[in-house]
C-alpha positions in Angstrom: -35.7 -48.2 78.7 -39.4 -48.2 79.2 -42.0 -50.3 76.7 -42.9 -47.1 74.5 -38.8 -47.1 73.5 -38.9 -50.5 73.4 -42.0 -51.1 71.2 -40.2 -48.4 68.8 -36.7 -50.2 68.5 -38.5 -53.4 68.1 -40.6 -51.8 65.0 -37.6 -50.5 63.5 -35.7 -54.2 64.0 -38.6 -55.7 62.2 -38.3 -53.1 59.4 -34.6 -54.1 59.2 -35.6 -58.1 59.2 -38.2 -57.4 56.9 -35.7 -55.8 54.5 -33.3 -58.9 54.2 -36.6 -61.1 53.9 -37.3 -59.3 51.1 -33.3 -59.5 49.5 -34.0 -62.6 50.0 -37.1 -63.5 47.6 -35.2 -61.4 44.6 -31.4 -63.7 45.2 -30.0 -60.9 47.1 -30.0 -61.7 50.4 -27.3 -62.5 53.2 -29.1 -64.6 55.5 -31.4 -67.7 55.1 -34.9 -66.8 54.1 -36.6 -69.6 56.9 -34.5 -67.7 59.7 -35.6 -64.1 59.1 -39.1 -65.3 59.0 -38.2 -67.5 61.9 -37.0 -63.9 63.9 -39.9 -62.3 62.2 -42.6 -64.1 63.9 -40.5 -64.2 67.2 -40.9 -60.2 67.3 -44.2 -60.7 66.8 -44.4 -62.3 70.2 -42.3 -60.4 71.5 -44.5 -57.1 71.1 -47.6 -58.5 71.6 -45.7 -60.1 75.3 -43.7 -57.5 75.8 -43.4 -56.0 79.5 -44.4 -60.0 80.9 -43.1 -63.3 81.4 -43.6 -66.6 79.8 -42.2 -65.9 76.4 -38.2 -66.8 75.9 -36.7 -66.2 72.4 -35.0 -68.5 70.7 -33.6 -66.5 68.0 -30.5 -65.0 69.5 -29.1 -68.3 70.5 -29.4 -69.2 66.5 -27.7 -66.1 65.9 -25.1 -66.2 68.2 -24.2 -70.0 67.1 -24.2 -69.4 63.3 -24.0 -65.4 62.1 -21.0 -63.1 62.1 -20.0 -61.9 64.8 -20.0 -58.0 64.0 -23.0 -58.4 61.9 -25.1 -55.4 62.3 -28.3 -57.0 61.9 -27.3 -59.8 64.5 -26.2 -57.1 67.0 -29.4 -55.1 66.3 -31.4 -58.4 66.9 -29.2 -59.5 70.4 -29.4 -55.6 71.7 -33.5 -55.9 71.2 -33.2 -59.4 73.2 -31.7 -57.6 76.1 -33.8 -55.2 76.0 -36.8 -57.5 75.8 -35.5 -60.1 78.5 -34.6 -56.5 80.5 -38.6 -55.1 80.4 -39.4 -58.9 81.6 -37.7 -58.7 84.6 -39.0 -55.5 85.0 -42.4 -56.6 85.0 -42.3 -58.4 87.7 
């Protein structure tokens, strides 16, 4: 997967997080309001660093300790970690 793809999965993952930020605010949400925005401003990073070193994401290790494990947001979110840690290594 080069960046291009990845920039384009990671905008659709934000969509997603935005989404359940937003089911949040109204009482309808399935997730903890401070964690999306937590993830939220991770992926922000994560674009803007995207293709280098020097940035190492927390969020999947929240989500791997505490959310479901089928959940398809968490397995969107860990997928986009690989990818991310994969255009790293890449870069070097």
């Amino acid at each position: 997967m080069g960046k291009e793809d990845f920039i384009i999965h990671l905008d659709h993952v934000y969509g997603l997080v935005e989404e359940e930020r937003q089911k949040c605010r109204t009482g309808n949400g399935s997730y903890e309001e401070k964690h999306l925005e937590f993830i939220l401003k991770e992926l922000k990073i994560m674009r803007l660093k995207c293709g280098s070193r020097g940035f190492y994401t927390y969020y999947p290790r929240g989500i791997s300790v505490s959310w479901v494990y089928d959940d398809p947001l968490g397995n969107e979110l860990m997928e986009l970690a690989g990818e991310y840690q994969h255009l790293g290594i890449e870069g070097q």
